[in-house]
C-alpha positions, 0 to 999 in steps of 0.5 A, a space after each residue: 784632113 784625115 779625119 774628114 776623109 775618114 768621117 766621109 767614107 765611114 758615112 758613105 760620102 763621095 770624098 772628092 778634091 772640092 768637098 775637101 777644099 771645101 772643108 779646108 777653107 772651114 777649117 783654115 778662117 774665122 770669118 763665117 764665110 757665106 757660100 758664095 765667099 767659100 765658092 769665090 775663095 775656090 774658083 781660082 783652084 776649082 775653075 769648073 766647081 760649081 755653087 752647087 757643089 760648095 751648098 751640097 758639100 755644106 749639107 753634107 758637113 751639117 749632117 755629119 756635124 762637122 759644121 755649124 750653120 749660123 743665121 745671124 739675121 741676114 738673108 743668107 747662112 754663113 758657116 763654121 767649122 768651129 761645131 762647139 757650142 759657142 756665141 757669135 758677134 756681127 758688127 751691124 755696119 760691115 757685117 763681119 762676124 766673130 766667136 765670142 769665146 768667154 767661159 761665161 758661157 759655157 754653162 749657160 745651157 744647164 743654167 737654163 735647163 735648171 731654171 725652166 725645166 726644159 730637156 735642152 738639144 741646143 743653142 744659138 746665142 747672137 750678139 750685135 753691135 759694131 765693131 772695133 773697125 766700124 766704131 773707129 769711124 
């Protein structure tokens, strides 16, 4: 949490206790948690935290890159802290949404590069299916 604290301030950020729940509850999940599960998940701790503030925090992470942004089709963004180019999978069922963490990937973008000639700046790689829970039923 040092870093995130140093990050804000080097960049001129307010370091308040809710922009570092914010990140905490980021940092601390793999479930790609929407606005609303972060500012539900803080409500208890945060009683007068507005939603406003969970979306400005976000921002503010987006710009510094210390979150990505993920829009897996639905009508709302979920986030990761995880800012490493990577796959993500959602189950079609439940919407549940993972890291697809497998070295196949890793040199896809200079595949791409080499094999169309384009200057990549980035990546976003979605997969769908069901889940083993979903597919269990």
């Amino acid at each position: 949490m040092n870093d995130i604290v140093r990050i804000l301030k080097e960049k001129g950020f307010k370091v308040t206790p809710q922009r570092i729940a914010v990140y905490n509850v980021l940092m601390n999940t793999k479930e790609h948690p929407t606005v609303e599960a972060i500012y539900n998940k803080l409500q208890p701790m945060y009683p007068t935290m507005s939603l406003a503030t969970v979306y400005k925090s976000l921002e503010v992470f987006r710009e510094l890159n210390l979150v990505q942004e993920l829009n897996v089709g639905e009508d709302k963004f979920r986030y990761d802290a995880n800012v490493k180019q990577h796959p993500h999978i959602m189950c079609i069922d439940c919407g549940r949404v993972d890291d697809v963490d497998d070295e196949m990937f890793f040199n896809l973008k200079d595949e791409v590069a080499s094999k169309t000639g384009y200057e990549l700046v980035g990546q976003k790689l979605y997969f769908y299916g069901r889940c083993p829970s979903c597919k269990r039923k």
